[in-house]
PQR file of N, CA, C, O and H, with PARSE charges and radii, in Angstrom:
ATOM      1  N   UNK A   1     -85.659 212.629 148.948 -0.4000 1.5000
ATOM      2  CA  UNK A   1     -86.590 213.702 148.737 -0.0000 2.0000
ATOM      3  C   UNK A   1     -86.581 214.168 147.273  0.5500 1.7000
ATOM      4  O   UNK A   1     -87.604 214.701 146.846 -0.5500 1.4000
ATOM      5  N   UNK A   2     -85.547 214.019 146.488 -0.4000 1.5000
ATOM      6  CA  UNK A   2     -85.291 214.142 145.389 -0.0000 2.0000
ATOM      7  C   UNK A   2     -85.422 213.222 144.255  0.5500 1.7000
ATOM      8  O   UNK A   2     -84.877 213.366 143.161 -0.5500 1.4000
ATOM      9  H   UNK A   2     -84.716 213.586 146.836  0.4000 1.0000
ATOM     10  N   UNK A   3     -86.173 212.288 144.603 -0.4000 1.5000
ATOM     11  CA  UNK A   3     -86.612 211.308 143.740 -0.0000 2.0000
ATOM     12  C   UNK A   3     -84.442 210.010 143.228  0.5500 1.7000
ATOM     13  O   UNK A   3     -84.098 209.295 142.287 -0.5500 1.4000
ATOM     14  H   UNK A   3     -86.617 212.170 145.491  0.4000 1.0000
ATOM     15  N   UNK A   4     -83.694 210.518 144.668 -0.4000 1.5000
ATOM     16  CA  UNK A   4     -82.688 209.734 143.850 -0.0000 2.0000
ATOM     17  C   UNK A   4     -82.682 208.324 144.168  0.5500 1.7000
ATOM     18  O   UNK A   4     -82.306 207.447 143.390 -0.5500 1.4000
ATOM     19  H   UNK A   4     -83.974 211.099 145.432  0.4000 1.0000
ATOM     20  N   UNK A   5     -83.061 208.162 145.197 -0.4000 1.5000
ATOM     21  CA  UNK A   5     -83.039 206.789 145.873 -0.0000 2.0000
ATOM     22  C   UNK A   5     -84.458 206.142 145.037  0.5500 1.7000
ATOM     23  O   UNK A   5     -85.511 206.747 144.830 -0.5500 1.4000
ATOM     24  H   UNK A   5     -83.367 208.875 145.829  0.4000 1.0000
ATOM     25  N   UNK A   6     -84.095 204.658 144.621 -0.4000 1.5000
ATOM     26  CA  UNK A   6     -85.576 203.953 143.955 -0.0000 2.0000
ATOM     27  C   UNK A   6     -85.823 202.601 144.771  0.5500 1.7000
ATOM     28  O   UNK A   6     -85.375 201.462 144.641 -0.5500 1.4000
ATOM     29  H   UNK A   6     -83.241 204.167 144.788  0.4000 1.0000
ATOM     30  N   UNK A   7     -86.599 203.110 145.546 -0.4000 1.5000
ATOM     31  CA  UNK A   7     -87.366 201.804 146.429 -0.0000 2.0000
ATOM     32  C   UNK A   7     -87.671 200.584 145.960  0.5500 1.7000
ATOM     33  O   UNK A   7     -87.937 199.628 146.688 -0.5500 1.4000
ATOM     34  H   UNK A   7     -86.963 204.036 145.652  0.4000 1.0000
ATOM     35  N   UNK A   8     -87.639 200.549 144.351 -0.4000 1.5000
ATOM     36  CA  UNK A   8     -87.740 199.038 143.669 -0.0000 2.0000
ATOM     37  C   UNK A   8     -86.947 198.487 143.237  0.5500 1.7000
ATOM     38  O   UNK A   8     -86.065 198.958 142.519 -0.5500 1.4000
ATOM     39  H   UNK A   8     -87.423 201.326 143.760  0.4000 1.0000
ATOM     40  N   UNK A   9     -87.083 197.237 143.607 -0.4000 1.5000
ATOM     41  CA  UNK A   9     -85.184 196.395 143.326 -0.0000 2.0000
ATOM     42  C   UNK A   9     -85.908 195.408 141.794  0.5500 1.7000
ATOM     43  O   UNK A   9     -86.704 194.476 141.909 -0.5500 1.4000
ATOM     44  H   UNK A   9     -87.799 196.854 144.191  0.4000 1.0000
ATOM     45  N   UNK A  10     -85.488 195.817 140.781 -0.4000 1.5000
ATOM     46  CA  UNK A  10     -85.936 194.625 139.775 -0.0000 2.0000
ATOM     47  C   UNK A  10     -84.846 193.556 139.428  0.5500 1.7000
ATOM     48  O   UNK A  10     -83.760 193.969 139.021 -0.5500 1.4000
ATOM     49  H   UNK A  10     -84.841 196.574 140.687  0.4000 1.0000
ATOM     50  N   UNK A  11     -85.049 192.275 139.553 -0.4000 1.5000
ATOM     51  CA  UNK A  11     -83.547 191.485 139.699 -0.0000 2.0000
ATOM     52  C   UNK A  11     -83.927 191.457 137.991  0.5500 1.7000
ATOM     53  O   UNK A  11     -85.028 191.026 137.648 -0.5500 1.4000
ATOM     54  H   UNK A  11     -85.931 191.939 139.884  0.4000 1.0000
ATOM     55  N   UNK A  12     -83.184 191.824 137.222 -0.4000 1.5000
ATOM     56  CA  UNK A  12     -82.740 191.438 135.475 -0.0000 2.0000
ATOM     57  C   UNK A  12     -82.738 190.304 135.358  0.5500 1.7000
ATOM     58  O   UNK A  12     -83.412 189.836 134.440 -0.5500 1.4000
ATOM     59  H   UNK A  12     -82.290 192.174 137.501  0.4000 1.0000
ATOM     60  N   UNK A  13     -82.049 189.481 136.159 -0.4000 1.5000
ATOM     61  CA  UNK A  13     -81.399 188.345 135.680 -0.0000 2.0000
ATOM     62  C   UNK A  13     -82.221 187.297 135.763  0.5500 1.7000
ATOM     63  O   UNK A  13     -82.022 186.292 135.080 -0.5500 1.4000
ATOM     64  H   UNK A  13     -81.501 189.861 136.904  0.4000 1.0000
ATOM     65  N   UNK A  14     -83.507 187.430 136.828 -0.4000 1.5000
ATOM     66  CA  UNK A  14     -84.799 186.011 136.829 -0.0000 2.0000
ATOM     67  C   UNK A  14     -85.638 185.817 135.504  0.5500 1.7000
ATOM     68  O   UNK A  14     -86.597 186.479 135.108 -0.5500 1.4000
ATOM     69  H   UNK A  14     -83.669 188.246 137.383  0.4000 1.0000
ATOM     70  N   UNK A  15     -85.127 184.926 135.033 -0.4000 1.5000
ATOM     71  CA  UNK A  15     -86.416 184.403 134.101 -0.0000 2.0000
ATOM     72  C   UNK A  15     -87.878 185.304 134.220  0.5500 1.7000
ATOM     73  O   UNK A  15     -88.282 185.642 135.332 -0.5500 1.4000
ATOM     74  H   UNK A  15     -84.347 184.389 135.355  0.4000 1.0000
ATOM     75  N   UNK A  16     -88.525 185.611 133.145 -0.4000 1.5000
ATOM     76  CA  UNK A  16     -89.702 186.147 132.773 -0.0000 2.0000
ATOM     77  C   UNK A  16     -90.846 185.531 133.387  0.5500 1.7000
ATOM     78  O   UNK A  16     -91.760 186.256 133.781 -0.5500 1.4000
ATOM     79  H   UNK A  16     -88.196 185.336 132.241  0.4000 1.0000
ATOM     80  N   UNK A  17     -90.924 183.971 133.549 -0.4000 1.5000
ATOM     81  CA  UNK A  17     -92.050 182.888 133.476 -0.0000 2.0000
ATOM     82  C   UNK A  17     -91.233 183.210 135.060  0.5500 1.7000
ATOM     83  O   UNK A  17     -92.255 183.686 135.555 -0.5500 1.4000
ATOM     84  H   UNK A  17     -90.182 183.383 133.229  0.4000 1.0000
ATOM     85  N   UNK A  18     -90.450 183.291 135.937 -0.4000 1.5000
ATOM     86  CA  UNK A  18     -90.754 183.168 137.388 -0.0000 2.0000
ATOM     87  C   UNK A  18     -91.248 184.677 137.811  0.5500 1.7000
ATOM     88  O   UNK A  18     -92.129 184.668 138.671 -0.5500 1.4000
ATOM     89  H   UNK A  18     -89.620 182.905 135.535  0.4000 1.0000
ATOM     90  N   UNK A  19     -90.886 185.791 137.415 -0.4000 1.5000
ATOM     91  CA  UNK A  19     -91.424 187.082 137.302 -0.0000 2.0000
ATOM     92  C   UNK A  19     -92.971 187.193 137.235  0.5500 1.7000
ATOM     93  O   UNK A  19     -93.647 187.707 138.126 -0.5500 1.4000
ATOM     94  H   UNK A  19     -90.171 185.798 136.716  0.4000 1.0000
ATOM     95  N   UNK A  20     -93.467 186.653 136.078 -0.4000 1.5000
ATOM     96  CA  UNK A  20     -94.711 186.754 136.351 -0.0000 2.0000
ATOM     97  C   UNK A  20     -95.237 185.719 137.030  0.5500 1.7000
ATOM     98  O   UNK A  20     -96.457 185.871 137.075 -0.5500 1.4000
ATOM     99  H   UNK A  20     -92.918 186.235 135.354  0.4000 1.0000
ATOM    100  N   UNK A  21     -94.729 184.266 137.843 -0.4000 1.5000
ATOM    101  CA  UNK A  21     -95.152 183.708 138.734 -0.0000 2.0000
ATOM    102  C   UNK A  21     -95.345 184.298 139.927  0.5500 1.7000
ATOM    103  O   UNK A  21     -96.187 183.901 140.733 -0.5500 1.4000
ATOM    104  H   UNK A  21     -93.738 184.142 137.806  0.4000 1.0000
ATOM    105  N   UNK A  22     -94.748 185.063 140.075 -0.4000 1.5000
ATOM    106  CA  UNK A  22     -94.680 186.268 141.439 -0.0000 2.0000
ATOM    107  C   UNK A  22     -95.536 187.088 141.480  0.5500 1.7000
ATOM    108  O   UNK A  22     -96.108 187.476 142.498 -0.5500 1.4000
ATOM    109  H   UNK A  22     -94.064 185.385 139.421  0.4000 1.0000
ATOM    110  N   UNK A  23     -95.788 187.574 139.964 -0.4000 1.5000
ATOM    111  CA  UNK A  23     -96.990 188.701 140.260 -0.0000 2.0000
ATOM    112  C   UNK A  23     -97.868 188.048 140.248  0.5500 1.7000
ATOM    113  O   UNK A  23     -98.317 188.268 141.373 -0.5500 1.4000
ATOM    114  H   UNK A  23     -95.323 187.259 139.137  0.4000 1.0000
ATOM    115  N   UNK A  24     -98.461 187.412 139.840 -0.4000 1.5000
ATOM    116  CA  UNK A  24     -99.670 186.436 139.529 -0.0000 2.0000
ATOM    117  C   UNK A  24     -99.637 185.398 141.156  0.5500 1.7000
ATOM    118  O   UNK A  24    -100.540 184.576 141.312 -0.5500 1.4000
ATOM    119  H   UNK A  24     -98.096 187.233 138.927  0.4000 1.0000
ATOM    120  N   UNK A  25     -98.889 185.504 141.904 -0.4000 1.5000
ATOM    121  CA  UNK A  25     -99.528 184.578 143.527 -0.0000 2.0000
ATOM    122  C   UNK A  25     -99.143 185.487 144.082  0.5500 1.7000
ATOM    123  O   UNK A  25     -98.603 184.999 145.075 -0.5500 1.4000
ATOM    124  H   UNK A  25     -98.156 186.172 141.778  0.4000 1.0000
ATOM    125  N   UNK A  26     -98.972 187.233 144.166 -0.4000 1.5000
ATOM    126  CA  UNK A  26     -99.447 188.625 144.801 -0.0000 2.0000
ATOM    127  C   UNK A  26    -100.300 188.849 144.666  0.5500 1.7000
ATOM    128  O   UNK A  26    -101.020 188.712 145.655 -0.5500 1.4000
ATOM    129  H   UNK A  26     -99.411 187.630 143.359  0.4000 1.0000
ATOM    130  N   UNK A  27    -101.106 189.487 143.103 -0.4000 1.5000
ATOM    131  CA  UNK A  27    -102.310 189.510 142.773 -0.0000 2.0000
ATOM    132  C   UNK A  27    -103.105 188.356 143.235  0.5500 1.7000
ATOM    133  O   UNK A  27    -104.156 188.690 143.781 -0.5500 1.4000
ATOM    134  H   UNK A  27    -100.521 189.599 142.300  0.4000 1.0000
ATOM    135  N   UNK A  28    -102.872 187.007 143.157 -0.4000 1.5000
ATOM    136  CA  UNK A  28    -103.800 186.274 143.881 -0.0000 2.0000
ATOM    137  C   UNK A  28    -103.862 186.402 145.287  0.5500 1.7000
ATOM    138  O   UNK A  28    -105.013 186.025 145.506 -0.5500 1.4000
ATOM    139  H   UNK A  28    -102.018 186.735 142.713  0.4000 1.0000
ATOM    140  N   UNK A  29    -103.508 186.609 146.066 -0.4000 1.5000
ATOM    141  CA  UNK A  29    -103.497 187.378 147.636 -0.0000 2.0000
ATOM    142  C   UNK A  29    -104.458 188.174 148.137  0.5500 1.7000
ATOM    143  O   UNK A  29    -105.338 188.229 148.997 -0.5500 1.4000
ATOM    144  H   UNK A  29    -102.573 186.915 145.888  0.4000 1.0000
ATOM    145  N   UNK A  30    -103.643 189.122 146.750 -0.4000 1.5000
ATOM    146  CA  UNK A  30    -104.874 190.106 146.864 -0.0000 2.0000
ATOM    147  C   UNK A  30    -106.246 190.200 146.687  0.5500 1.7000
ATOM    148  O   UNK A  30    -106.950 190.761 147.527 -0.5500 1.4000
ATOM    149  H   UNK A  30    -102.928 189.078 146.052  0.4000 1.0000
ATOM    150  N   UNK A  31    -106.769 189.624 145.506 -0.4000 1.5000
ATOM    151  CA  UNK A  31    -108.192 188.541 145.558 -0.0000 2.0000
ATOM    152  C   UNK A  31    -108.406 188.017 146.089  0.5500 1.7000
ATOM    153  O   UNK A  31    -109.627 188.016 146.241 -0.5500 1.4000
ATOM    154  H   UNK A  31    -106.197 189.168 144.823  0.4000 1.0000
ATOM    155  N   UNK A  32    -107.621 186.960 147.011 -0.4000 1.5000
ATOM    156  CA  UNK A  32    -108.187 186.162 148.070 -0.0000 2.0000
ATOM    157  C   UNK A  32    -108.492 187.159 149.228  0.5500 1.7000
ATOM    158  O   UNK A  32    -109.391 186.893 150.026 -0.5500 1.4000
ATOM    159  H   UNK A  32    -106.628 186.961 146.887  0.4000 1.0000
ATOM    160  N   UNK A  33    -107.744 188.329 149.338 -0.4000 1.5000
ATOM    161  CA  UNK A  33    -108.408 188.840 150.851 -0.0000 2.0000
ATOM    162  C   UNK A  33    -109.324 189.654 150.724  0.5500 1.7000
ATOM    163  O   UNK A  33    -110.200 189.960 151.533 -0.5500 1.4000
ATOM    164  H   UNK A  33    -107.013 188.545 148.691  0.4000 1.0000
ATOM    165  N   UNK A  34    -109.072 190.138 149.367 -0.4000 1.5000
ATOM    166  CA  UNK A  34    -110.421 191.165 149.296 -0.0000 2.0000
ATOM    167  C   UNK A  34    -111.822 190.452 149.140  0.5500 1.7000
ATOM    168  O   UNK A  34    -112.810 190.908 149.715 -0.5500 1.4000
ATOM    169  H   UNK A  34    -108.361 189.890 148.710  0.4000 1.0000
ATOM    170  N   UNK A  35    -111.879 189.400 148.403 -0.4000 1.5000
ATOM    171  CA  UNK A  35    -113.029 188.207 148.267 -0.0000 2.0000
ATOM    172  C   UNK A  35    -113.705 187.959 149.925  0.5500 1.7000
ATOM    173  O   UNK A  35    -114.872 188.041 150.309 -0.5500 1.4000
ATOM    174  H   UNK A  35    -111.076 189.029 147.936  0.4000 1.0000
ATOM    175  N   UNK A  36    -112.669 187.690 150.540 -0.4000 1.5000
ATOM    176  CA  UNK A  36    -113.035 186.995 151.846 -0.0000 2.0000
ATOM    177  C   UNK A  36    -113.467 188.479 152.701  0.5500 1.7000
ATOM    178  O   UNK A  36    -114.500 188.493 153.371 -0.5500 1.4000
ATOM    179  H   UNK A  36    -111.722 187.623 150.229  0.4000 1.0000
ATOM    180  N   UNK A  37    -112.812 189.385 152.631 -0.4000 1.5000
ATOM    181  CA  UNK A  37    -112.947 190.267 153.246 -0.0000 2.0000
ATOM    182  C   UNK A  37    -114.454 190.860 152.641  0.5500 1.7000
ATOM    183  O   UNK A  37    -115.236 191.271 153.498 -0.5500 1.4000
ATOM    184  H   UNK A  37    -111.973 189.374 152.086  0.4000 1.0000
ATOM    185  N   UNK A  38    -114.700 190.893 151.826 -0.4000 1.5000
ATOM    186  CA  UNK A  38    -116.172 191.281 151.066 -0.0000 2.0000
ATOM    187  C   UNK A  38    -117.123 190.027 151.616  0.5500 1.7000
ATOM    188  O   UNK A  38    -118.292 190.183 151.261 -0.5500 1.4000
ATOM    189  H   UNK A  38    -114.065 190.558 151.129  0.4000 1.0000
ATOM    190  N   UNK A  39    -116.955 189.129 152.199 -0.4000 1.5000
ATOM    191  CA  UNK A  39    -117.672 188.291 152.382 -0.0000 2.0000
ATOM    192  C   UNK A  39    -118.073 188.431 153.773  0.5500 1.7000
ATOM    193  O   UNK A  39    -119.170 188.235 154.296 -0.5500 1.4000
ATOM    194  H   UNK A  39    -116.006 189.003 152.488  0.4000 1.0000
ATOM    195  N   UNK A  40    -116.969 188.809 154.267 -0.4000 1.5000
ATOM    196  CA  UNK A  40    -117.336 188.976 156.351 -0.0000 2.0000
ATOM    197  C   UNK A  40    -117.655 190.455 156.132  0.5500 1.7000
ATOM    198  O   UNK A  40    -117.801 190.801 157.305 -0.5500 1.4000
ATOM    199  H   UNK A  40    -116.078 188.968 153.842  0.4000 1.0000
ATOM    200  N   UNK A  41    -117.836 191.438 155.479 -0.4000 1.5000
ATOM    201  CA  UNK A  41    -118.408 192.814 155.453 -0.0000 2.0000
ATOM    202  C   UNK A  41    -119.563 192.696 155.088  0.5500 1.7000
ATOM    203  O   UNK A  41    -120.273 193.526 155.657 -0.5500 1.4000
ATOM    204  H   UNK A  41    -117.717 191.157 154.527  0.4000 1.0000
ATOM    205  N   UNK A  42    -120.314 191.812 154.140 -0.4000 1.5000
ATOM    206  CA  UNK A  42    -121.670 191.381 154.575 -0.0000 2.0000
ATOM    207  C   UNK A  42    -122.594 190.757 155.297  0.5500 1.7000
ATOM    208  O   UNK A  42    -123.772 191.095 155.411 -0.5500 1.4000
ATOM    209  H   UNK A  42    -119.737 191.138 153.678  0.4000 1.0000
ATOM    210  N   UNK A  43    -121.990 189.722 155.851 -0.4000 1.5000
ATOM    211  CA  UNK A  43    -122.764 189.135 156.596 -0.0000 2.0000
ATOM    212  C   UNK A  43    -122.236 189.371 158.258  0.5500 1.7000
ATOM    213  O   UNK A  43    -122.296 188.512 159.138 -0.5500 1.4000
ATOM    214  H   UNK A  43    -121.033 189.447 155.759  0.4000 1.0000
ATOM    215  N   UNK A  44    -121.756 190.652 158.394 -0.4000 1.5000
ATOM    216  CA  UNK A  44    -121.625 191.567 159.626 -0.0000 2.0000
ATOM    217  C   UNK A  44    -122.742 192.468 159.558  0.5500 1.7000
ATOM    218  O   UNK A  44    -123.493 192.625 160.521 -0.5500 1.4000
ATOM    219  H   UNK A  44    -121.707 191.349 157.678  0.4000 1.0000
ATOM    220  N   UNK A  45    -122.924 193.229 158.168 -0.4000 1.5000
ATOM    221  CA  UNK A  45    -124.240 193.909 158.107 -0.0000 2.0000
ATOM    222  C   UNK A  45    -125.507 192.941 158.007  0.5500 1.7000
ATOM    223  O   UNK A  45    -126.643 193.414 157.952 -0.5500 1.4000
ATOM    224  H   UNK A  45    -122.314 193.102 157.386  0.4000 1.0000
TER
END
């Protein structure tokens, strides 16, 4: 409640280039469902 506990674990020790391999095929996820999902929200209407 006090802001002591931090819900994000950052490992230090992984390489940079696998770090942003991770964010970069999350963010792609996320484009893929929102893409697809924008696609069946139109042609439902």
């Amino acid at each position: 409640m006090l802001l002591k506990n931090q819900f994000v674990f950052f490992n230090f020790e992984e390489p940079l280039i696998l770090f942003l391999i991770d964010y970069a095929a999350v963010m792609g996820v996320f484009i893929f469902v929102g893409y697809y999902l924008s696609k069946v929200i139109r042609t439902v209407k």
